[in-house]
C-alpha positions in Angstrom: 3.8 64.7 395.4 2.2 68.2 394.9 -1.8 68.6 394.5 -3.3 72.1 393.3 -5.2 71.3 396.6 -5.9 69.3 399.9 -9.2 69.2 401.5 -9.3 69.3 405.3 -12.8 68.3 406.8 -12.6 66.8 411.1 -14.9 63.6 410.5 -15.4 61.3 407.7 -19.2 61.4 408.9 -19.2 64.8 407.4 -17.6 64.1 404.2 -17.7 60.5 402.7 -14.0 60.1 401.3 -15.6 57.8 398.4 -18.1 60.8 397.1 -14.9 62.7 396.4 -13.3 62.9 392.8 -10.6 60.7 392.1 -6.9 62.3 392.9 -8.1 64.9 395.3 -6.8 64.5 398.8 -8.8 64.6 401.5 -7.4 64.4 405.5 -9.8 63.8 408.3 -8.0 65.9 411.4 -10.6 64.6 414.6 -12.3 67.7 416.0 -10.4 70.2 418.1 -7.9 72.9 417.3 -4.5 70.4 418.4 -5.8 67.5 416.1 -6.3 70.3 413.3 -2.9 71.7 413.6 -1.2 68.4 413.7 -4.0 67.2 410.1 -2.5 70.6 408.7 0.9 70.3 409.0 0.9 66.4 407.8 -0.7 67.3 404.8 1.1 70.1 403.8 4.0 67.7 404.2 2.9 65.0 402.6 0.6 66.5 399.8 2.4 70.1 399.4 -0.5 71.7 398.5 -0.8 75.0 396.5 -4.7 75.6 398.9 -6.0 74.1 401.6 -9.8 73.9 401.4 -11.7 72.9 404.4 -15.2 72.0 404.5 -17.3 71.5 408.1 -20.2 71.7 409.7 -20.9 75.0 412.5 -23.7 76.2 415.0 -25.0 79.4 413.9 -24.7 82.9 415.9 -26.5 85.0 413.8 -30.0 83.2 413.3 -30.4 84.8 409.1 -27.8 82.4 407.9 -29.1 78.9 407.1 -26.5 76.3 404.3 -23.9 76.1 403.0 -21.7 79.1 403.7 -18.2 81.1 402.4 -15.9 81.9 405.3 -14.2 85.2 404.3 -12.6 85.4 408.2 -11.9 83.3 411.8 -10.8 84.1 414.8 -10.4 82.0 418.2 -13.3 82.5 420.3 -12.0 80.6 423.7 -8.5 82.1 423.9 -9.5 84.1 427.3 -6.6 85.3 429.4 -7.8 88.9 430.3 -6.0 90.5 432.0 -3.0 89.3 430.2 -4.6 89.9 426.5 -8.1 90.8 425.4 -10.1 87.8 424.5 -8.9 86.0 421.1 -5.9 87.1 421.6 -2.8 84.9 422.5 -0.9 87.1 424.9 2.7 87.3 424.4 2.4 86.4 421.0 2.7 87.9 417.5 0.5 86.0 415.5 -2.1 87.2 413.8 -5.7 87.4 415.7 -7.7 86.5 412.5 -7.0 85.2 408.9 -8.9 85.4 406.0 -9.5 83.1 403.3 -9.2 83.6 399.3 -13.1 84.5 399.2 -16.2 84.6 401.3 -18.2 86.8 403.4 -18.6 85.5 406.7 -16.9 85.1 409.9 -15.8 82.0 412.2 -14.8 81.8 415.7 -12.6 78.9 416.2 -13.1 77.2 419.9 -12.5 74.0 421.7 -16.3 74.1 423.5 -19.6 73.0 421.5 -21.3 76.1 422.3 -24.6 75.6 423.9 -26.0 79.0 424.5 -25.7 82.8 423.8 -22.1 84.2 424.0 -22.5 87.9 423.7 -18.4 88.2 423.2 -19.3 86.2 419.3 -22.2 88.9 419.1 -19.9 91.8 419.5 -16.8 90.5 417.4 -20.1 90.0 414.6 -19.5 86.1 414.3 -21.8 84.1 412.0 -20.5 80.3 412.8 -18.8 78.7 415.7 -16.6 75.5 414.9 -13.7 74.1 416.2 -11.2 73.5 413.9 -10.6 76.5 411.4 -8.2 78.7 413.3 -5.9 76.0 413.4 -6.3 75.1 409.9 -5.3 78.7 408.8 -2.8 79.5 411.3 -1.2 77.1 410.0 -1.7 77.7 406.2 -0.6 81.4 407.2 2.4 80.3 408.8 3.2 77.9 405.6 2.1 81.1 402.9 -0.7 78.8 401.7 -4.2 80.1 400.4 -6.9 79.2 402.3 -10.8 78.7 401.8 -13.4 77.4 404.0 -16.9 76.4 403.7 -19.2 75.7 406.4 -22.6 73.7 406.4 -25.2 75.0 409.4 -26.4 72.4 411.3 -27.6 74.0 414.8 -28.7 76.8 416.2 -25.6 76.9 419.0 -27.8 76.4 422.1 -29.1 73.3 423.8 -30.5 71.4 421.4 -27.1 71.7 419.2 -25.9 68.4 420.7 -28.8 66.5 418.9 -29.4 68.8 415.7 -25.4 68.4 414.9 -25.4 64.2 415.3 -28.8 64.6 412.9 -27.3 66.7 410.4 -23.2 66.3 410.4 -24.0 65.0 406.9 -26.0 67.1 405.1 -23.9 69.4 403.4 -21.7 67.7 401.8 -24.1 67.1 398.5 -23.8 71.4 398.7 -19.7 71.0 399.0 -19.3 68.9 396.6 -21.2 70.9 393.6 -19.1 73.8 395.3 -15.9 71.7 394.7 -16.9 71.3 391.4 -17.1 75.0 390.4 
């Protein structure tokens, strides 16, 4: 059956499936990059959707940003082969480095870690968030020619207390993502 849209989001802790309007289809990948490519692709087999929304939660890089937030762009911040390829980049591989949504205005890097402390390389590449599942999510919606947008709810500061701050507040934005939803 085709839906206008599916909404990705890793844990049902984050989003409550019942809180979301009837008919809209919501798949819970698990958290990682692998468990969001293999969510992706199910639900853009089984739901054949014409945009894939995701909503998440993300440690922040740059320390302005606070909410519920638009990603406009992501990239993978733990692909590190050098010398091979510069870091983010697959080497030996066409893909693109980055994808960018419908709308938004601020940037992702996509990484199998919970990042703990300062990582200079996100400073440089201007990231806002860190999460782990987004890449994947529109790599594959790339791949597939399906729109993409993705909204992200700050919950930690990406250092060592992010551990503790995330379990605390893996919840809290989904009251913002739902009135989003709504629009």
């Amino acid at each position: 059956m085709e839906h206008s849209y599916v909404i990705i989001t890793a844990l049902e802790g984050e989003l409550n499936p019942s809180h979301i309007p009837a008919g809209i289809p919501i798949v819970y990948s698990g958290v990682g990059k692998i468990n969001a490519t293999m969510a992706t692709l199910k639900a853009i087999q089984e739901f054949k959707p014409q945009r894939i929304i995701n909503f998440g939660t993300a440690g922040k890089i740059n320390s302005e940003l606070h909410g519920l937030l638009r990603i406009n762009k992501v990239i993978q911040r733990d692909m590190q082969t050098e010398p091979l390829a510069p870091r983010g980049t697959t080497p030996f591989c066409k893909k693109p480095t980055e994808y960018f949504s419908e709308s938004g205005t601020h940037t992702c890097g996509t990484g199998d870690s919970f990042i703990t402390s300062q990582d200079d390389w996100l400073i440089q590449q201007q990231v806002d968030v860190v999460d782990m599942e987004l890449f994947a999510i529109a790599a594959v919606a790339h791949h597939h020619q399906i729109p993409w947008l993705s909204f992200k709810y700050i919950t930690d500061d990406a250092n060592e207390d992010s551990g503790d701050h995330w379990q605390e507040k893996m919840n809290a934005g989904e009251e913002l993502f739902l009135e989003e939803l709504s629009k």
